[in-house]
N, C-alpha and C positions, 0 to 999 in steps of 0.2 A: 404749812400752808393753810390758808383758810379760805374757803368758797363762802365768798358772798351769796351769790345766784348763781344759776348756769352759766351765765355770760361775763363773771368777775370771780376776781380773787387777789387774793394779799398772800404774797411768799416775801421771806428774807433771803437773802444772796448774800455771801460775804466777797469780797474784792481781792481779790488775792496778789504777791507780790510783784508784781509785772503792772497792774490797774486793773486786771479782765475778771468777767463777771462771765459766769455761764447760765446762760439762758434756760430757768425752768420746763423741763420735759413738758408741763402741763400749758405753759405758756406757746413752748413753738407747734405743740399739738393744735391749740387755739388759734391760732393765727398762722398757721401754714408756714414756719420759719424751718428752711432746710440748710444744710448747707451750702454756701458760698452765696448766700441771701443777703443785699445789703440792707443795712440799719441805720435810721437815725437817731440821733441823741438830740432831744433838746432841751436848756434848762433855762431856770429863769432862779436868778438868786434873790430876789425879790421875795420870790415864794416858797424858796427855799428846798426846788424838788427837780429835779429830773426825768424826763419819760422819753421812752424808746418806743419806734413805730417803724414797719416796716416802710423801707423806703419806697416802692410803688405805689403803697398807700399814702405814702406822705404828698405825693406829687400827684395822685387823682385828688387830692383833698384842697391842695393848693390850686388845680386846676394846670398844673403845668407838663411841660412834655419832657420827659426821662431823659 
């Protein structure tokens, strides 16, 4: 892992055989992920990258209702 600032950082995750990824300790520390928390995925293959957001956040951000 590497901490950019307080409020960033760069971890690698490997993907294990089923597809799942386990969410860096420092990550759900970060952004309040507990379990049974939903997640989005969203990606764009244009840019070639994927990002995960919690779902609540995704839908105050959007402006929309849960």
């Amino acid at each position: 892992m590497k901490k950019i600032e307080e409020d960033r950082f760069i971890i690698s995750v490997k993907v294990g055989p089923k597809g799942q990824i386990t969410v860096p300790a420092l990550a759900r520390k970060m952004f309040d992920i507990k379990e049974g928390d939903t997640l989005m995925v969203m990606g764009d293959r244009s840019r070639g990258g994927i990002a995960i957001m919690k779902a609540d956040a995704f839908y105050d951000l959007m402006g929309e209702k849960k």
